[in-house]
C-alpha positions as CSV (number, residue, x, y, z in Angstrom):
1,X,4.8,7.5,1.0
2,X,2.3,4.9,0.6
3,X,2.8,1.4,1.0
4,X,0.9,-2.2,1.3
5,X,0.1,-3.2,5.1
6,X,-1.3,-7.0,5.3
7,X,-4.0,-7.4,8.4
8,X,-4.5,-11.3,8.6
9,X,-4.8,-11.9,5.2
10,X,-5.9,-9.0,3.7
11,X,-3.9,-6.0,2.3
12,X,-4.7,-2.2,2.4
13,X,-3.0,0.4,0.9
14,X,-2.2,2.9,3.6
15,X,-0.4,6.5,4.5
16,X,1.2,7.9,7.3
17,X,0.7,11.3,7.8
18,X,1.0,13.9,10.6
19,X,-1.7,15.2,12.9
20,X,-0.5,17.7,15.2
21,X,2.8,16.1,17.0
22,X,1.7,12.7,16.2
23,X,2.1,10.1,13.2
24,X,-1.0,7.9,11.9
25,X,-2.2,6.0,9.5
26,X,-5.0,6.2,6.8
27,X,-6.4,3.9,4.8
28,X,-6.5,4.6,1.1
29,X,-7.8,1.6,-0.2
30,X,-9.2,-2.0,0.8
31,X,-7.5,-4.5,-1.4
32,X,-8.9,-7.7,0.0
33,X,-6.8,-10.9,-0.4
34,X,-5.2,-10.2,-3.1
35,X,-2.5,-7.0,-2.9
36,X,-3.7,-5.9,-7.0
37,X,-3.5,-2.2,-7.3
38,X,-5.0,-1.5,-10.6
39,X,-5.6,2.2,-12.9
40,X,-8.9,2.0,-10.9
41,X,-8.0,2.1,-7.3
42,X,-5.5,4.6,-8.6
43,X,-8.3,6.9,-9.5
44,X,-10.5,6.5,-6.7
45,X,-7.4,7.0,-4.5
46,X,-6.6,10.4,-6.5
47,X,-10.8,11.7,-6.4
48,X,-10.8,11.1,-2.1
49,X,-7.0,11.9,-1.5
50,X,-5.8,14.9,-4.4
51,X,-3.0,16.0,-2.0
52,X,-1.6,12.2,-1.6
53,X,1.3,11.4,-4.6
54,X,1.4,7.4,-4.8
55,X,4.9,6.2,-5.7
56,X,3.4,2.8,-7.7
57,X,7.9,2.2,-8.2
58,X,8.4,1.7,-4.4
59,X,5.2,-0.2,-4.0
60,X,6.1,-2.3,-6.9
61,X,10.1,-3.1,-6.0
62,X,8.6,-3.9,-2.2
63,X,6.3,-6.8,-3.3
64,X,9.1,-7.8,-5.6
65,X,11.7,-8.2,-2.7
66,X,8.9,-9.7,-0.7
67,X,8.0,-12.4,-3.1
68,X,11.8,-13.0,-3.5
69,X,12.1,-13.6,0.2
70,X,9.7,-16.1,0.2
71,X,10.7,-17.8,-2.3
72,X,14.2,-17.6,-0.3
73,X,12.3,-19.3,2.8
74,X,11.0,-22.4,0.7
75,X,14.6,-23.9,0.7
């Protein structure tokens, strides 16, 4: 499943996958500072990586519980 990973403060959408008897990551996309994952990135996504099925639900519902932390945090 894919999934937003923040390096200092920019976001890339990333995969783990399998290789051999260990588990790594790949970069799909560079999002830059701002985790926006438009029909666009989508596309190029599906043209470099056809076998890779993006789950834009669980992406979605994570930022949303993340936001909602923070927001939790500001009290």
């Amino acid at each position: 499943m894919a999934f937003i990973r923040k390096k200092g403060s920019y976001y890339y959408l990333v995969q783990s996958v399998r290789d051999r008897d260990a588990v790594r990551q790949i970069t799909l996309a560079y999002l830059g500072k701002s985790p926006k994952i438009d029909a666009n990135v989508i596309e190029r996504i599906k043209e470099k990586y056809p076998d890779i099925n993006i789950d834009m639900t669980a992406i979605n519902l994570k930022k949303k519980i993340e936001r909602e932390e923070d927001w939790l945090e500001c009290d």
